[in-house]
Structure formats: C-alpha cells, structure tokens
C-alpha positions as CSV (number, residue, x, y, z in Angstrom):
1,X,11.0,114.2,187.0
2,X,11.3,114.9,182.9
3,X,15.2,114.7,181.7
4,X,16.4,117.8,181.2
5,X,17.0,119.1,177.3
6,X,20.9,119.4,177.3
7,X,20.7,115.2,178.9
8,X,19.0,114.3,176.2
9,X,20.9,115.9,173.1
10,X,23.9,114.4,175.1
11,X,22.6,110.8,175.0
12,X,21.2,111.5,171.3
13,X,25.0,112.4,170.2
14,X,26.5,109.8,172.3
15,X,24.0,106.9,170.6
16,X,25.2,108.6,167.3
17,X,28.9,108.4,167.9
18,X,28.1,104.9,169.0
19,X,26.8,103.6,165.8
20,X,29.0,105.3,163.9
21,X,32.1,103.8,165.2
22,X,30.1,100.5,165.1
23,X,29.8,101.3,161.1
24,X,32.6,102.2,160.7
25,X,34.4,98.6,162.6
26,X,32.0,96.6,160.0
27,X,33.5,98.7,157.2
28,X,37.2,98.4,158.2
29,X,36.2,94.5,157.8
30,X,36.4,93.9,154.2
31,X,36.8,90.7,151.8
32,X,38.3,93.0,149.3
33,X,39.7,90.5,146.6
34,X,38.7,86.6,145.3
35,X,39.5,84.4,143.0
36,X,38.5,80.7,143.0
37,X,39.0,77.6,140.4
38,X,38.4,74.3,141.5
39,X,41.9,73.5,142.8
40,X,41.6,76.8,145.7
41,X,40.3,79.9,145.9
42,X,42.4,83.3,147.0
43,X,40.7,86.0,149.4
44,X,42.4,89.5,150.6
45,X,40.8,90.5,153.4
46,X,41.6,94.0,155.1
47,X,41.1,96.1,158.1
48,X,41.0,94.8,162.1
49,X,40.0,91.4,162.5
50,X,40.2,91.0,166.0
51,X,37.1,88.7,166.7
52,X,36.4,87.5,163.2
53,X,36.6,84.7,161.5
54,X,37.2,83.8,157.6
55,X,34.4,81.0,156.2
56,X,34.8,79.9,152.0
57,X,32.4,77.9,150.4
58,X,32.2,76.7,147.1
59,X,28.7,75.9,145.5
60,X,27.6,74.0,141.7
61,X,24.5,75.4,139.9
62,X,23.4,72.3,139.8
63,X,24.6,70.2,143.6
64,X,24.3,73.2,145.6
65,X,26.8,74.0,148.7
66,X,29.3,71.3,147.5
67,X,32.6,72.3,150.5
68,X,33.3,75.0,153.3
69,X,36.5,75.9,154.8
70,X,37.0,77.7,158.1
71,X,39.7,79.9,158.9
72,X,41.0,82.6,161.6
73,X,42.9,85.4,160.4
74,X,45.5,87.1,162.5
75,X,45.0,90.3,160.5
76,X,44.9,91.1,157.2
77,X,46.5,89.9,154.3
78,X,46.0,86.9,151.1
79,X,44.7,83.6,152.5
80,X,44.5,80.5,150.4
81,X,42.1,77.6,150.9
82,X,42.1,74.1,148.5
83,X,39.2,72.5,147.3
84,X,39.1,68.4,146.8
85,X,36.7,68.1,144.1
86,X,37.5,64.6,142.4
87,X,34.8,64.1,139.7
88,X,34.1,67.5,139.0
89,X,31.7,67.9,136.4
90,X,31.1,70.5,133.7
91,X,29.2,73.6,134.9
92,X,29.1,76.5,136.6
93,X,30.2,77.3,140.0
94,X,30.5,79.8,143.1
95,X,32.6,80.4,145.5
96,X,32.1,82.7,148.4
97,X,34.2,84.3,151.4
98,X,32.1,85.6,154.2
99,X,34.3,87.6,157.1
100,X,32.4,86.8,160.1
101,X,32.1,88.4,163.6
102,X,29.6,87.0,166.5
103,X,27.4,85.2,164.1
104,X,27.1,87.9,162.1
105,X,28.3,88.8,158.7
106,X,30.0,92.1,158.2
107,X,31.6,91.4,154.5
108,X,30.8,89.0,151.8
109,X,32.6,88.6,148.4
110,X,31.4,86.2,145.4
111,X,32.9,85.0,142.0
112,X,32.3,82.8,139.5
113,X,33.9,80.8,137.4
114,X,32.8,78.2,134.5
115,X,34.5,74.9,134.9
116,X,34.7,72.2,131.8
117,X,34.3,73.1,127.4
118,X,36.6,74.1,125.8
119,X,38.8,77.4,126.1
120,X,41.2,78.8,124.0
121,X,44.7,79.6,126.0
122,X,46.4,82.1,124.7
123,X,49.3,80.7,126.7
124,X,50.7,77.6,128.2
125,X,52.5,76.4,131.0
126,X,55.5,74.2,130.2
127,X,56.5,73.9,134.2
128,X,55.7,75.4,137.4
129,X,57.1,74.4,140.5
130,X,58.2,75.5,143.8
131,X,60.6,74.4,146.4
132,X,63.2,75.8,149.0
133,X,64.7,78.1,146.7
134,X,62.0,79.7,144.3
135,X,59.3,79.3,142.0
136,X,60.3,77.4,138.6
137,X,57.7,79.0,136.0
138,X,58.8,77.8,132.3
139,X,55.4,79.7,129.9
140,X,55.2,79.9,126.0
141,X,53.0,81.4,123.9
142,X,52.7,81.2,119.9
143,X,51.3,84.6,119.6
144,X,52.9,87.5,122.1
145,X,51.1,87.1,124.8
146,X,50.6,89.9,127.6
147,X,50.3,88.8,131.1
148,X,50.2,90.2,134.7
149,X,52.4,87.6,137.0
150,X,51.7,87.1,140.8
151,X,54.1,85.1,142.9
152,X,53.6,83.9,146.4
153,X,54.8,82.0,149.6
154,X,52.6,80.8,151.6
155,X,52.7,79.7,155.1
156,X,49.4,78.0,157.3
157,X,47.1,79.2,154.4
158,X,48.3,82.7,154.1
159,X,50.6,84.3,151.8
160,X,54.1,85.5,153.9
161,X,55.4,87.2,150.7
162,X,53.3,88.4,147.8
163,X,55.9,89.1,144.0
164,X,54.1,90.9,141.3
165,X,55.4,91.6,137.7
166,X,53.0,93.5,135.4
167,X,52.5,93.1,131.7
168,X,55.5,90.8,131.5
169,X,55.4,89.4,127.5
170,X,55.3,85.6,126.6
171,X,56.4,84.3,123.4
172,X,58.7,81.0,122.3
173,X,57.8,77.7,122.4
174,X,57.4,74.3,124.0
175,X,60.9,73.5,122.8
176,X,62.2,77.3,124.3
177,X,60.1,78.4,126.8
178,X,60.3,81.9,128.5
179,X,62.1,81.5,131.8
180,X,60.0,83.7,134.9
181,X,61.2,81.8,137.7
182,X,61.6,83.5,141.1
183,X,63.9,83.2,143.7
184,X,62.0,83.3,147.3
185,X,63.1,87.1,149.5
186,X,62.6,85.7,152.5
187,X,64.9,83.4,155.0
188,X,62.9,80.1,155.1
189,X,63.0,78.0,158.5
190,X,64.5,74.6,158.0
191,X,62.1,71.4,157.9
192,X,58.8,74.0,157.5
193,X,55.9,73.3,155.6
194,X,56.0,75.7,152.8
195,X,53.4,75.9,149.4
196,X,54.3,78.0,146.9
197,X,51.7,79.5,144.3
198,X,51.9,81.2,141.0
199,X,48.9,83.4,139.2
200,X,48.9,84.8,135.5
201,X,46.3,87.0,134.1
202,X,46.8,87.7,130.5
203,X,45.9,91.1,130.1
204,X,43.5,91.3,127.3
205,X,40.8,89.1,128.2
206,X,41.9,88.6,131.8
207,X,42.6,84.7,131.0
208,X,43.8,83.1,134.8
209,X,45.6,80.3,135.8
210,X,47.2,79.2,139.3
211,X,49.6,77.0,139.9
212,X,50.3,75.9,143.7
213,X,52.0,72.9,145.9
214,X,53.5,72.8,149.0
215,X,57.0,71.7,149.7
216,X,59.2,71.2,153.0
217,X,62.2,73.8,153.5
218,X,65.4,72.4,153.8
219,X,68.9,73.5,153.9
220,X,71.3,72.8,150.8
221,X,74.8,73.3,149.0
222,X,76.4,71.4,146.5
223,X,80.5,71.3,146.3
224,X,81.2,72.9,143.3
225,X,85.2,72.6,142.7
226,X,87.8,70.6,145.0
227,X,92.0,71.0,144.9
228,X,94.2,68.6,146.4
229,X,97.9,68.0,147.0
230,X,101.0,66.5,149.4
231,X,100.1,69.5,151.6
232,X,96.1,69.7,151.8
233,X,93.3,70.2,150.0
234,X,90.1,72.8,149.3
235,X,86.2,73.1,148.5
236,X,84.4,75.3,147.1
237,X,80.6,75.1,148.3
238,X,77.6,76.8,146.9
239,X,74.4,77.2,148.6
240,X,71.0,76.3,146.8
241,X,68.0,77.2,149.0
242,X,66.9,79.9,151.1
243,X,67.1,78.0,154.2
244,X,71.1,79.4,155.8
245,X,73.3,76.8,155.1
246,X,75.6,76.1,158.4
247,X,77.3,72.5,157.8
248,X,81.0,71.6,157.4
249,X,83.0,69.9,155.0
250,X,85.2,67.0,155.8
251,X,88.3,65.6,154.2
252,X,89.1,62.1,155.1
253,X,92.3,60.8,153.6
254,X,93.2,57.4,153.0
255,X,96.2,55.0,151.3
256,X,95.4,52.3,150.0
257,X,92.1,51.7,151.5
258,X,93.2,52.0,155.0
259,X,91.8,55.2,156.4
260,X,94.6,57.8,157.4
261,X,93.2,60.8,158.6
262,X,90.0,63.4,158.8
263,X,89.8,67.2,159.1
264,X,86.6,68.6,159.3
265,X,86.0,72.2,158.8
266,X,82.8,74.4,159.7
267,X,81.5,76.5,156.4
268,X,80.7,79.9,156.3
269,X,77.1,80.3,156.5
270,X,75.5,79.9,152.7
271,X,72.2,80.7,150.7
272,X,71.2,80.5,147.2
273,X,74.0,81.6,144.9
274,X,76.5,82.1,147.9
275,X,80.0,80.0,147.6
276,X,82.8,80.0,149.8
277,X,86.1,78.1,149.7
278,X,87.1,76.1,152.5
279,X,91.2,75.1,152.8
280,X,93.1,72.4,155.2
281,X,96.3,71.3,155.5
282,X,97.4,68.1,156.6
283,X,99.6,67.3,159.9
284,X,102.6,67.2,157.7
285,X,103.8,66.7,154.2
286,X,102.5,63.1,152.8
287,X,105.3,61.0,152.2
288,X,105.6,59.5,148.0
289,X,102.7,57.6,147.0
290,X,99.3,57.0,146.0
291,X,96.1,58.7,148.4
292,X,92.9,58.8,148.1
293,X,90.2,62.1,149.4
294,X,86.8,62.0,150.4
295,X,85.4,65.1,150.6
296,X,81.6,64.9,152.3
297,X,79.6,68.3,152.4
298,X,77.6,67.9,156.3
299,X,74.4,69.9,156.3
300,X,72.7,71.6,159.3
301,X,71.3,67.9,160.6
302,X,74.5,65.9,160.5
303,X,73.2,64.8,156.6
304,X,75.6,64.0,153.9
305,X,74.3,66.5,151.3
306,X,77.4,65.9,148.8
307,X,80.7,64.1,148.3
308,X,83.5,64.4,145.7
309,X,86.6,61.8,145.5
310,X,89.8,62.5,143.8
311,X,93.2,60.8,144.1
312,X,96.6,62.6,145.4
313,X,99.8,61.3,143.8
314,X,102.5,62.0,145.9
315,X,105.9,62.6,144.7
316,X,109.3,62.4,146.0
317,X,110.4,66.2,146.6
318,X,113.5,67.6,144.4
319,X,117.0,67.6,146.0
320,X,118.1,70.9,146.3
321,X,121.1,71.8,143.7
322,X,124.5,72.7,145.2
323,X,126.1,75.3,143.5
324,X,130.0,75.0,142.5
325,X,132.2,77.7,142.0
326,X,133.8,77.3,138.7
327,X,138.0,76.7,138.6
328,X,138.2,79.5,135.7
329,X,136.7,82.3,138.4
330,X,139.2,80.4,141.2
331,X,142.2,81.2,139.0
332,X,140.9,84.6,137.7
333,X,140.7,85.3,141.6
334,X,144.1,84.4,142.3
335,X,145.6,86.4,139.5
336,X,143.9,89.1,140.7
337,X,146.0,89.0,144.3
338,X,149.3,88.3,142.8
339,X,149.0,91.6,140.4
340,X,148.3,93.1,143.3
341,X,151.1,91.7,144.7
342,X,153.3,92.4,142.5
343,X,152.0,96.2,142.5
344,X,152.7,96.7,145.6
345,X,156.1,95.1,145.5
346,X,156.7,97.5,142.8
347,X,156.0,100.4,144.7
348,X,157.9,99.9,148.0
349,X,161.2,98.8,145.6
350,X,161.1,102.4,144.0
351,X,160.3,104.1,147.1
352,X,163.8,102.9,148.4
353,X,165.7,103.5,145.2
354,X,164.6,106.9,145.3
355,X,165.6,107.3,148.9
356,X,168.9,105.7,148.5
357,X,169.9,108.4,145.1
358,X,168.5,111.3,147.4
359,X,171.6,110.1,150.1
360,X,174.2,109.8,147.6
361,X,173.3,113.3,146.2
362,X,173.5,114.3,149.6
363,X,177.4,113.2,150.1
C-alpha cells in the first residue's frame, strides 16, 4: 500500500519545521565577542546554552596549539580565561573560542593579536587595581587621548557586573594622573574570591589594554573621629568595601593600667562611604583623675579592624553657688511694711476723729 499524498506533504513539512528549529538552536548559540592578549582572553557568548560547553585555545604561528581552557556556561554572558605563557616570544598569535554541543561545533570566533616590537601608546597606565571596594585606574596621556573604558567583576571566570564609559578623555601626567576609579554596584559576599578587570580602547586606532587580578572580599570600616568624657564616650565608623559591615565597637576603660570597665556596642550595618556614630555612657560619673579609652572597631569575624586611644582627665565637679540675699533689699523690704504701717495707722486715726466731730455737732 503507497502513502497517501496529504501523509506525505505532512511528513515533508514536519522534516522542514524540524531542521529549522534545529537551525535556528545552532544560531541562538553564538560566540559573539573576543579579545585575547597573552595574559587572558574575553569571549561573550549569547543565546541558550543548555548542553554546551565553552573551549579557548591559544595558538603561535610558529609552536602551534600552545594552551586550551575548558569551560561550562550557565547561560550567556562575558567569560574570562588566563593564559600562563612564561617565555613568550615575539610573534604572532591566535586565540579561538569554539561553543560546543555533542561534539559538534555550532559557533566559532578568532582574533589575533601581535605580541613583542615596539608600539607606540598613546596612553599609560600609572595604577590599576582592584579590591573589595572598586577598581583603582590612575591613566595619563601627553597628548588628549580618547578612550572607550570597560569595567568588570568577575566571579568563577565570568563577569557578574559589566561598567562601560565611552569616549572618556585622558590627558595629565605621571606626576597627575587622571583618576577613573570605580566603585563596585554590587553587594560582595565576605571571604569570596573575586578578580576584577579593566579594558581601554582608545578610540582612534582602537589601541587595547586589560588590566585584571583577583582579590578576596572582605568586610571593613575604619573609626574616623572618637569623643570622650567623665560621662562616656563616641565613634564615628566609616565603612570601606562593599562587603556590609556588621561588627561592634568597644570601649574599654582603664586607670592607671588596671582595667576598669568595657561596653561594647553593635554598629549599624556599613558600606563604602557609609558612617555612623556610636555613643555609650558609663555606669556612673568617673570620679577626679586620670583614664585611659581603648576604642577597638570588631568586624563581622570577631577581627580587630581598628583601634584609637585617647586619655580622659577627670575633674572635680563645681560646687553649686548659694545665692544670698543682699542686707540693702532686707532693709528696703522692711521699710516698705512700716510705711505701710504707718498708712494704715493714719487712716483708722482720722476715721475716728471724724466720727467723734460728727457727735459733738450732733449735741
């Protein structure tokens, strides 16, 4: 028995379909983006990656396939591999990122890169670091220079948070640098494994250099101001990294090196650039005499991250005045009553001489 017609122009549309949607899953797999030197090499890879994996390898015209790197991407995004290349040589070189899915490759991106001779740099990089708080990037340029700035954390290889600033300008000099630091968006966890990484492409000729190393997130704060007196005493805390500061400051007292007293106090939770002020009081006044105050900033681990001492000189209070009433208003007063007195006295004797003429006038 033949297939009918319509079964077959049903199976011819469904095979159709079929590779279609099989085209179109290879095409939603894309390297999109790379860069390499031979320090690491930055691929963007886009679409569903369910199934795939990320392989990098970077070749020399003249060894070959020189290292690979393998990685597994949880879905798309910048991923960032390093290269160990200790006696590089002078030459040209390649490095490739292949997106990979059962053995077979559905995207492939190349670049390359010249490594050795000399180049002309329109720009230099006085510092570049990064660490719990932000990227430090200190450039200068002789000439105004024109350059396209990326900034990124990355965590396990990929970048968590991507900064770019276009066509920022670059001028000064080794001695006054142009500041571009950053200061990281994002919470960071405390005692992670961070790297931070900085790209500039100067715009006219699409000059490129990364920067990149890794640091471990931790919490910090630094006591900025302290006040102390017979009563109690304050600090004043600022946080400096992006991991939330939740420690406590403590006061410990002491006279004459024998330890008196400690008050610890829990600090509102701090990042970079937050400060708070924290205020105690002792039990009671502290009686005349010489103290001294440790102050220890406690960070999220128990760890001292500052201290400040100072010394309290206390000093016998001031009697209270008693306040005498002057003899002048004492006298004043009691001429005042015996006017009155006398008024009165006045007034009753001619009410009675009056009385005593109306009776005679009467007889």
């Amino acid at each position: 028995m033949k297939p009918s017609l319509p079964f077959m122009f049903m199976l011819m549309i469904a095979l159709v379909l079929t590779a279609l949607s099989a085209s179109a899953q290879a095409q939603a797999q894309e390297v999109s983006e790379i860069y390499s030197d031979l320090q690491s090499c930055e691929v963007a890879v886009e679409g569903d990656l369910a199934g795939t994996s990320l392989r990098v390898d970077l070749s020399s015209s003249k060894d070959g396939l020189i290292q690979t790197r393998a990685l597994s991407p949880d879905g798309p995004g910048t991923w960032i591999v390093s290269w160990d290349v200790p006696a590089a040589e002078e030459g040209s070189y390649r490095a490739c990122a292949s997106l990979i899915r059962e053995g077979e490759v559905v995207s492939e991106r190349c670049t390359d890169f010249y490594f050795g001779g000399r180049v002309d740099i329109r720009f230099d990089v006085r510092d570049a670091h990064a660490d719990r708080r932000g990227m430090t990037l200190l450039v200068y340029s002789s000439d105004l220079a024109l350059v396209d700035i990326y900034y990124m954390l990355l965590k396990d290889d990929k970048a968590v948070y991507i900064s770019k600033r276009e066509s920022v300008p670059i001028a000064g000099s080794y001695g006054s640098p142009t500041d571009l630091s950053l200061e990281w968006k994002q919470l960071l966890e405390n005692g992670e494994e961070y790297a931070g990484r900085v790209k500039m492409v100067e715009k006219k000729d699409g000059q490129t250099r990364t920067f990149m190393n890794s640091f471990t997130a931790r919490d910090d704060a630094e006591i900025t101001d302290t006040y102390e007196d017979e009563t109690g005493a304050s600090a004043t805390v600022m946080g400096t990294s992006r991991v939330p500061f939740e420690g406590s400051l403590r006061f410990d007292l002491f006279s004459n090196g024998t330890f008196l007293t400690s008050v610890e106090e829990k600090t509102p939770i701090l990042l970079a650039g937050d400060d708070e002020t924290v205020e105690i009081s002792w039990n009671e006044t502290l009686e005349p005499g010489i103290y001294t105050l440790r102050i220890l900033l406690i960070g999220n681990d128990g760890d001292v991250l500052d201290m400040e001492e100072s010394v309290i000189e206390a000093e016998i209070p001031p009697r209270p005045q008693t306040v005498e009433t002057a003899p002048e208003e004492e006298g004043s007063s009691t001429n005042v009553v015996a006017l009155i007195g006398i008024i009165v006295l006045a007034a009753v004797a001619i009410v009675v001489i009056r009385r005593r003429r109306k009776r005679s006038n009467q007889k």
